[in-house]
C-alpha positions as CSV (number, residue, x, y, z in Angstrom):
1,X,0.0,0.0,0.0
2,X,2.0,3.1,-1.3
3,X,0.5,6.6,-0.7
4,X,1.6,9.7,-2.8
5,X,1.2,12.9,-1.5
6,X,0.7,16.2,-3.5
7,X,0.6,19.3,-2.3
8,X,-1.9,21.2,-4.2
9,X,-0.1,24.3,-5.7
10,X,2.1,24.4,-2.9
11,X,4.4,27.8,-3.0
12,X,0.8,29.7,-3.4
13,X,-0.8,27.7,-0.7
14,X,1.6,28.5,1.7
15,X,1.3,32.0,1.3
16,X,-2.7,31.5,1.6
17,X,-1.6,29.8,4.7
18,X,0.6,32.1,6.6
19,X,-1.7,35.0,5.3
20,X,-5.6,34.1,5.8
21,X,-6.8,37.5,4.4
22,X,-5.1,35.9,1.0
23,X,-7.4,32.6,1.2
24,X,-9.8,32.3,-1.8
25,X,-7.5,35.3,-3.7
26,X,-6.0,35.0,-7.0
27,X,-2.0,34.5,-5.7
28,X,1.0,34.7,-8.4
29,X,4.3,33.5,-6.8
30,X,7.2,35.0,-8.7
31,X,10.7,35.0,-9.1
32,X,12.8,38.6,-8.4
33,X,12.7,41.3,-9.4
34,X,8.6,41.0,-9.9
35,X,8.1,43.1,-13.0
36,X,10.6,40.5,-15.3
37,X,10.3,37.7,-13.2
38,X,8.1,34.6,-14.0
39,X,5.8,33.0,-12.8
40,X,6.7,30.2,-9.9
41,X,3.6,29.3,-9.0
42,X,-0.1,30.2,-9.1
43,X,-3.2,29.5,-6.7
44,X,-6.0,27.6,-8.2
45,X,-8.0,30.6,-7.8
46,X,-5.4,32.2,-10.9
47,X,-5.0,29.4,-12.5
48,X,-8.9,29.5,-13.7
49,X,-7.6,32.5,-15.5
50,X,-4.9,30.5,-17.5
51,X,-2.1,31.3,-15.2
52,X,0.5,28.3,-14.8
53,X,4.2,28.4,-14.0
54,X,6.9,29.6,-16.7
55,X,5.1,32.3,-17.7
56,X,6.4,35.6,-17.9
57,X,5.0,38.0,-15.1
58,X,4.1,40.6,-18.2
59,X,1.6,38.1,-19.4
60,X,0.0,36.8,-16.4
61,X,-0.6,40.5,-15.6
62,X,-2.2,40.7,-18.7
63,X,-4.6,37.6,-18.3
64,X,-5.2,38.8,-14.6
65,X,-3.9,42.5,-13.6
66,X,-6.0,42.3,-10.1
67,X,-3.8,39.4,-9.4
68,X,-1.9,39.6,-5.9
69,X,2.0,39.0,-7.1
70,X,4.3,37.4,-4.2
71,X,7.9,37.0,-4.4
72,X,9.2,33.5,-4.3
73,X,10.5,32.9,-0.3
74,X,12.5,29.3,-0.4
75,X,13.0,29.1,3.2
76,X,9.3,29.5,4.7
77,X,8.6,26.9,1.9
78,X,11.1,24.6,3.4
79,X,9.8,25.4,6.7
80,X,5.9,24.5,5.4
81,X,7.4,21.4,3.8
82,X,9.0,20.5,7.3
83,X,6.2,20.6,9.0
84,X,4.0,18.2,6.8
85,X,6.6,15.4,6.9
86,X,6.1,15.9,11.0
87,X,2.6,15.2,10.1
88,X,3.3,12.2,7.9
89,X,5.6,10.7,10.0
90,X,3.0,10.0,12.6
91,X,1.3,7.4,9.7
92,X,4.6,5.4,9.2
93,X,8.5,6.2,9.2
94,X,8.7,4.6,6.1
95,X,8.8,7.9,4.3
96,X,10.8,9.1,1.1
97,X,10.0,12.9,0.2
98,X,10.0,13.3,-3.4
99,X,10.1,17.0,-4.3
100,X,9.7,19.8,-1.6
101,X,5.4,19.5,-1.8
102,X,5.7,15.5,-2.9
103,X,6.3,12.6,-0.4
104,X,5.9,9.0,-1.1
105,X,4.8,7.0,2.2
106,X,5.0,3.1,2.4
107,X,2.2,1.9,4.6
108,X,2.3,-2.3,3.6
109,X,1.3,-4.1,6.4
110,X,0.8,-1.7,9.0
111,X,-3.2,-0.7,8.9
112,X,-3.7,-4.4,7.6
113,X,-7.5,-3.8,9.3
114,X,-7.7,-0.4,7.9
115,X,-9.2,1.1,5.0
116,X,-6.4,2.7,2.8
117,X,-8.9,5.3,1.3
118,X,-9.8,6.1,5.8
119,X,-6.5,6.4,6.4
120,X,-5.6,8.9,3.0
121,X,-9.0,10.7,4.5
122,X,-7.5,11.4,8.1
123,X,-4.0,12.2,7.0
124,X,-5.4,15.0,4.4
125,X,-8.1,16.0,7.4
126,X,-4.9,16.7,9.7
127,X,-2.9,18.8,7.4
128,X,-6.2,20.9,6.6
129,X,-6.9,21.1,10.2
130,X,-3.3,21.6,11.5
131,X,-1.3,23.6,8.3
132,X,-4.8,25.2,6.2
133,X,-3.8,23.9,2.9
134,X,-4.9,20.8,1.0
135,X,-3.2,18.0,-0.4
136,X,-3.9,15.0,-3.5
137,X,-3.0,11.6,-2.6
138,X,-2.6,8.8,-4.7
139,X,-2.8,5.2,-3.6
140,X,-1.5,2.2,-5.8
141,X,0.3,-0.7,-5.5
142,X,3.9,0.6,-6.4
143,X,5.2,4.3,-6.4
144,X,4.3,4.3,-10.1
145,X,0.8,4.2,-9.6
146,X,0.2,6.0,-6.6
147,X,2.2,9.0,-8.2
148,X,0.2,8.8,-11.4
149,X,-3.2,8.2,-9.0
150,X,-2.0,11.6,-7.4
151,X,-2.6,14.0,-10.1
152,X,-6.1,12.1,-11.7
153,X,-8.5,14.1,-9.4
154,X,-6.2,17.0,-8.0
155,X,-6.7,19.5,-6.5
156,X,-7.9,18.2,-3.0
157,X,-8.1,14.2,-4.6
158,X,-8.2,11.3,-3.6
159,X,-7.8,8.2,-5.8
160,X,-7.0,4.7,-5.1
161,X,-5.6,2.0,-7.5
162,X,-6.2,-1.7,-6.7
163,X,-4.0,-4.1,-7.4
164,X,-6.3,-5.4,-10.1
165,X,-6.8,-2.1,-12.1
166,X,-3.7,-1.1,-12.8
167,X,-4.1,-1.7,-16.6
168,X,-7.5,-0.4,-16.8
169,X,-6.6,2.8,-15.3
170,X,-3.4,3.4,-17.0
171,X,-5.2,2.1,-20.6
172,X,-6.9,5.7,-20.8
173,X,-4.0,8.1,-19.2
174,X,-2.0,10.0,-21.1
175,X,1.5,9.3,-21.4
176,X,2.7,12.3,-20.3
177,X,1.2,12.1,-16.7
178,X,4.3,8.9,-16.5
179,X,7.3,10.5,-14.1
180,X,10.1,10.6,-16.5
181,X,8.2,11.4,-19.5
182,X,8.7,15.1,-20.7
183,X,7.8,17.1,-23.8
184,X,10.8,15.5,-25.6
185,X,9.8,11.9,-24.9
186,X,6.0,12.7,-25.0
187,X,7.0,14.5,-28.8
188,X,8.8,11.3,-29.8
189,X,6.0,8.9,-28.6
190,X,3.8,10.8,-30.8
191,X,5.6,10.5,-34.0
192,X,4.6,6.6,-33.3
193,X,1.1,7.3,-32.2
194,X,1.1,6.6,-28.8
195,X,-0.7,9.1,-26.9
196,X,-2.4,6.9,-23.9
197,X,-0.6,4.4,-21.8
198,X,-2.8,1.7,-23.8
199,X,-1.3,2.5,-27.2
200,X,2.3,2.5,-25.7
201,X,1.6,-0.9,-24.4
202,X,1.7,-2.1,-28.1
203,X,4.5,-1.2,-28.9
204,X,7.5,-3.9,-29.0
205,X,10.2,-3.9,-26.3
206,X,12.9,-3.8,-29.2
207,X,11.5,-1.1,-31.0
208,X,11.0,1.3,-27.5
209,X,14.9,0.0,-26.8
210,X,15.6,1.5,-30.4
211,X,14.0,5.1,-29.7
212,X,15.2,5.3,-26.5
213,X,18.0,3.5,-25.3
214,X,17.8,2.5,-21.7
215,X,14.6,4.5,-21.1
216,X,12.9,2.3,-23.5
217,X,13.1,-0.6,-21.2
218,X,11.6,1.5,-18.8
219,X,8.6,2.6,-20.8
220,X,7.7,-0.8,-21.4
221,X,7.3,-1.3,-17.8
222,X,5.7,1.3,-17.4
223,X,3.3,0.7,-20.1
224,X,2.8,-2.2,-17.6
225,X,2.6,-0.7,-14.8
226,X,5.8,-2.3,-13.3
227,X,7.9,-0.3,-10.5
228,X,10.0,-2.2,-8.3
229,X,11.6,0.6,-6.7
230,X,11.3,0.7,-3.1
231,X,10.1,4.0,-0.8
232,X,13.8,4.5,0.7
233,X,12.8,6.2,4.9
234,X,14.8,9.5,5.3
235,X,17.0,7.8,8.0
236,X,18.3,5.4,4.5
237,X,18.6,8.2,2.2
238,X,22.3,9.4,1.0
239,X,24.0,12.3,3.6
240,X,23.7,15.5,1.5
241,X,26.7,16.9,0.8
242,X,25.6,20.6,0.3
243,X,23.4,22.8,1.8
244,X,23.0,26.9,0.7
245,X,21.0,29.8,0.0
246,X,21.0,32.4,-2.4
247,X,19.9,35.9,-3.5
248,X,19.5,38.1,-6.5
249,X,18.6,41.9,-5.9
250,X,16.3,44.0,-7.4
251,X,18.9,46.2,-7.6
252,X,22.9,46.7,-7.7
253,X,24.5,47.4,-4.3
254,X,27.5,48.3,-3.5
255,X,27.1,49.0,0.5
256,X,29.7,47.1,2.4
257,X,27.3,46.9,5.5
258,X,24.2,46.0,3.6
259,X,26.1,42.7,1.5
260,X,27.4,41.5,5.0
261,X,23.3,42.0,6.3
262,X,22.7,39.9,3.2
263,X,25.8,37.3,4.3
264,X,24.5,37.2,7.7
265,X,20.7,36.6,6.4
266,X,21.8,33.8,4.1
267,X,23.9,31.6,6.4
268,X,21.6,31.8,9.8
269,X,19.0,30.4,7.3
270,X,21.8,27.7,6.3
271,X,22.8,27.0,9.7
272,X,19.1,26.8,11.0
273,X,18.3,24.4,8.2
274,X,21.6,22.0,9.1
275,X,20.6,21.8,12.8
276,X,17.2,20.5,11.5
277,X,18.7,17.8,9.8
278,X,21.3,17.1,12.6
279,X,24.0,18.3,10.5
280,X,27.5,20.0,10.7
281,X,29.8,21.8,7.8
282,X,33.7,21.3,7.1
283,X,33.7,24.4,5.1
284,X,31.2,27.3,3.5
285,X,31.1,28.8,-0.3
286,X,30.2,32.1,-1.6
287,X,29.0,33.0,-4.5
288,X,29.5,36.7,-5.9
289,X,27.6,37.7,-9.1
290,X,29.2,41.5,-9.1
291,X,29.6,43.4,-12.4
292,X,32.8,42.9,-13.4
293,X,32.1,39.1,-13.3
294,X,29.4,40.1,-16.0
295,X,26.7,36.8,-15.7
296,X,29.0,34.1,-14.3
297,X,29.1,33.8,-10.6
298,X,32.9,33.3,-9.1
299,X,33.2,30.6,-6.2
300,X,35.1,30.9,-3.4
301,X,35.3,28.3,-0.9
302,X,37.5,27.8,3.1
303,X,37.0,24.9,5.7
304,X,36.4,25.3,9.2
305,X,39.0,24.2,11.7
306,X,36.1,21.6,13.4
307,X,32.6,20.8,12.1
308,X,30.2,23.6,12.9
309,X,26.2,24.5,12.4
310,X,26.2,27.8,14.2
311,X,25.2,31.4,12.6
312,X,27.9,32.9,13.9
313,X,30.9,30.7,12.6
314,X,29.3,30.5,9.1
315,X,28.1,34.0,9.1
316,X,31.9,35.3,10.0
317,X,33.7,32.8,7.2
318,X,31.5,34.0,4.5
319,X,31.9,37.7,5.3
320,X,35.3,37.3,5.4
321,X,35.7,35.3,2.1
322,X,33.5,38.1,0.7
323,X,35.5,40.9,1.6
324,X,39.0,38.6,0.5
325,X,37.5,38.7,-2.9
326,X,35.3,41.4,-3.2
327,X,36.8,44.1,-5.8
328,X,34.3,46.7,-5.0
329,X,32.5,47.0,-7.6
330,X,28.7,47.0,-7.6
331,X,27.1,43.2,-6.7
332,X,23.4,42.0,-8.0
333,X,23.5,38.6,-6.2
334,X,25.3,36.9,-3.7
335,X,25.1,33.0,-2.0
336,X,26.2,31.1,1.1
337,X,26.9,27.5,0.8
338,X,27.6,25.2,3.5
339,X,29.7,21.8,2.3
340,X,31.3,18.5,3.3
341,X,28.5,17.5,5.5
342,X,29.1,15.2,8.1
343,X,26.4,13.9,10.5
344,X,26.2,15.6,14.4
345,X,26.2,11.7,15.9
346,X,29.3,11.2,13.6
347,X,31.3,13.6,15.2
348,X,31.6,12.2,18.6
349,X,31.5,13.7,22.0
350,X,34.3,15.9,22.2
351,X,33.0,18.7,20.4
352,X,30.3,20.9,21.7
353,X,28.0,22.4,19.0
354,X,26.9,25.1,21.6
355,X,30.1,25.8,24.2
356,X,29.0,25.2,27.9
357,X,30.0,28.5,28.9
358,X,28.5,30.7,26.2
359,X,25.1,32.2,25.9
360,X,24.4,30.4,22.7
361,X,24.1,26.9,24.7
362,X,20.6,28.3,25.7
363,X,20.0,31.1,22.9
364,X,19.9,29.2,19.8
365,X,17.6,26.4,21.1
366,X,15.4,28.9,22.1
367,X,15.8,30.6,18.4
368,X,15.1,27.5,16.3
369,X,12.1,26.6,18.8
370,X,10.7,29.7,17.8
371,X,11.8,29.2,13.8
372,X,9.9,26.5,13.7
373,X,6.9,27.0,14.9
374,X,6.6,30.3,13.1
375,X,9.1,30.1,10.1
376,X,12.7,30.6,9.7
377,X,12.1,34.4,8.3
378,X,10.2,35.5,11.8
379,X,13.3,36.4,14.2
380,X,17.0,37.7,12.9
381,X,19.8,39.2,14.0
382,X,20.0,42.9,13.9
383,X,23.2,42.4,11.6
384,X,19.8,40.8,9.2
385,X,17.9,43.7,9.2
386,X,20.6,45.6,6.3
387,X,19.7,42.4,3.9
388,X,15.9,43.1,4.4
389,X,16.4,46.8,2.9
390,X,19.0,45.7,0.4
391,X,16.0,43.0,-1.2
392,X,13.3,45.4,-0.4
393,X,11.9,44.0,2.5
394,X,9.7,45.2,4.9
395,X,9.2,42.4,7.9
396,X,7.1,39.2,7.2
397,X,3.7,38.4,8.2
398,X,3.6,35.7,10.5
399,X,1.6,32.6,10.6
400,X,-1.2,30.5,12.3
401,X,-2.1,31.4,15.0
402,X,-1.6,34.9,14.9
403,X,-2.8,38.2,13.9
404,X,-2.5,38.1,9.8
405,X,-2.3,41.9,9.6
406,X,0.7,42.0,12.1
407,X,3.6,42.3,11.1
408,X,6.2,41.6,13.8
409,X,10.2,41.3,13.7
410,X,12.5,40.2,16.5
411,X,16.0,41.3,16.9
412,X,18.7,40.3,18.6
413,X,21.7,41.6,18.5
């Protein structure tokens, strides 16, 4: 019994979510600077109007001027997607998230006197009741299905696959609706008439080998669907060996003080996001897109003496790789990278991710508590507040449970 969980047009959702007065609006998220950015995504609400994502911001203004236009914010969207795979997990560890909105959950044997469509019910009844936004779940008997199952009656769906459908439901789907499968593959398909999953499954292995290599092999399983692959739990997936943010400004700057706001902005959102995931860094990059470097961002990269996930330590290595290399001139985008990743259990006892005797053994806790419960973007350092004028900022509006008109910022210095 594999579940696949689809947020429905998650980066818009999340704003409805943290902002209630923007529930039932037409929401545009949108890459920076607005006016020639694109479209991220769009609420269901703007999609009606034939809004979708990839589309220049010029012409989804012109399909829907009244639209409400959000800048893209990838940390509260890793925040929101944090918090549903707390939800999840209370269903079965077995979990393997997919995408930052998609999650594939492995639930064989556990309910085994349950109803799989009860238990899809109560898991989308949760995150309605608990996050405000709703979610499409598929259930089939392999990650194939349930993924393909997720998208057939979205948004706020529900369909399961038995066992003994399989071929009957994929007969009339169209091909493109198979992970893997893009415009390229879909366009290729066509030039042998397959259009549905029930005219790819007549054509011979050999001749899908021919077209497409390896991949053919897969679409004949597919055409089948066949998908052995197993939901891998987050305690078995691969360590990651990077971890960064990164900005582009509306606007060149050249203030010394406002790029280190920026530096400091980037990696407390870095170092929050490694204690998360129990992890430490060996060494941080920057990236510098400044004007004599025309489009091509130069690297720069130093380790740490010991393994580290605090602001501070980051925040003070990037600054001073930034001002190392920094000519001066102009910069329209900067990032902080954290790298060689090593687990916080790997390290062993004898070093102290928050020293004994300093205030940040009881301060940064206390910090991330707050993070996440209302987002990573809701308390900064004062050293922040420079990067919040430098991307045109003006504080954030905090989530659930609180006053959606409010906007509230705390500093600490």
């Amino acid at each position: 019994m594999i579940l696949h969980i689809d947020a429905d047009a998650f980066f818009a959702s999340v704003e409805q979510s943290y902002n209630p007065l923007l529930r039932g609006k037409s929401v545009v998220v949108c890459g920076r600077p607005i006016a020639k950015g694109i479209v991220t995504a769009a609420s269901y609400e703007a999609k009606k109007f034939g809004i979708k994502a990839g589309m220049p911001i010029f012409e989804a203004k012109k399909l829907l001027p009244g639209a409400i236009y959000i800048p893209v914010d990838i940390p509260k969207y890793l925040d929101f997607s944090t918090k549903l795979l707390k939800i999840y997990l209370q269903y079965t560890k077995i979990l393997e998230p997919y995408s930052i909105d998609e999650v594939f959950l492995d639930l064989t044997g556990q309910y085994p006197d349950s109803d799989p469509e009860k238990l899809a019910r109560a898991i989308k009844a949760q995150v309605k009741a608990e996050l405000g936004v709703t979610v499409s779940v598929g259930i089939g008997p392999n990650k194939l299905i349930a993924k393909i199952a997720s998208e057939y009656q979205k948004p706020d769906g529900l369909f399961l696959v038995n066992p003994k459908e399989v071929l009957t439901f994929l007969a009339a789907q169209p091909v493109e609706s198979c992970p893997g499968i893009g415009p390229k593959t879909t366009q290729a398909l066509k030039t042998l008439n397959v259009r549905t999953f029930a005219d790819l499954i007549a054509i011979p292995e050999g001749k899908l080998r021919l077209m497409f290599g390896v991949n053919g092999f897969k679409l004949y399983l597919a055409a089948r669907g066949i998908d052995d692959s197993p939901v891998i739990a987050l305690d078995q997936l691969p360590l990651e060996k990077s971890m960064g943010h990164e900005t582009t400004f509306p606007n060149w700057i050249s203030s010394q003080e406002q790029i280190e706001g920026i530096l400091w902005e980037l990696s407390s959102k870095v170092a929050f996001r490694l204690r998360e995931r129990k992890l430490l860094a060996q060494g941080v990059r920057i990236k510098i897109k400044a004007k004599s470097h025309g489009s091509t961002k130069q690297t720069y990269d130093k380790r740490f003496s010991g393994p580290t996930a605090d602001d501070g330590e980051i925040a003070y290595l990037a600054v001073h790789l930034f001002l190392m290399h920094w000519n001066r001139k102009a910069v329209k985008g900067i990032g902080v990278t954290a790298f060689a990743l090593v687990s916080m259990e790997s390290v062993g006892e004898q070093m102290h991710l928050f020293p004994p005797d300093s205030v940040k053994g009881e301060l940064i806790p206390a910090i991330d508590s707050i993070k996440q419960k209302y987002g990573a973007g809701i308390i900064t350092r004062g050293t922040n507040l420079l990067a919040s004028r430098a991307n045109g900022k003006r504080g954030k509006t905090i989530g659930p449970g609180s006053n959606a008109n409010r906007n509230l910022r705390l500093l600490i210095q």
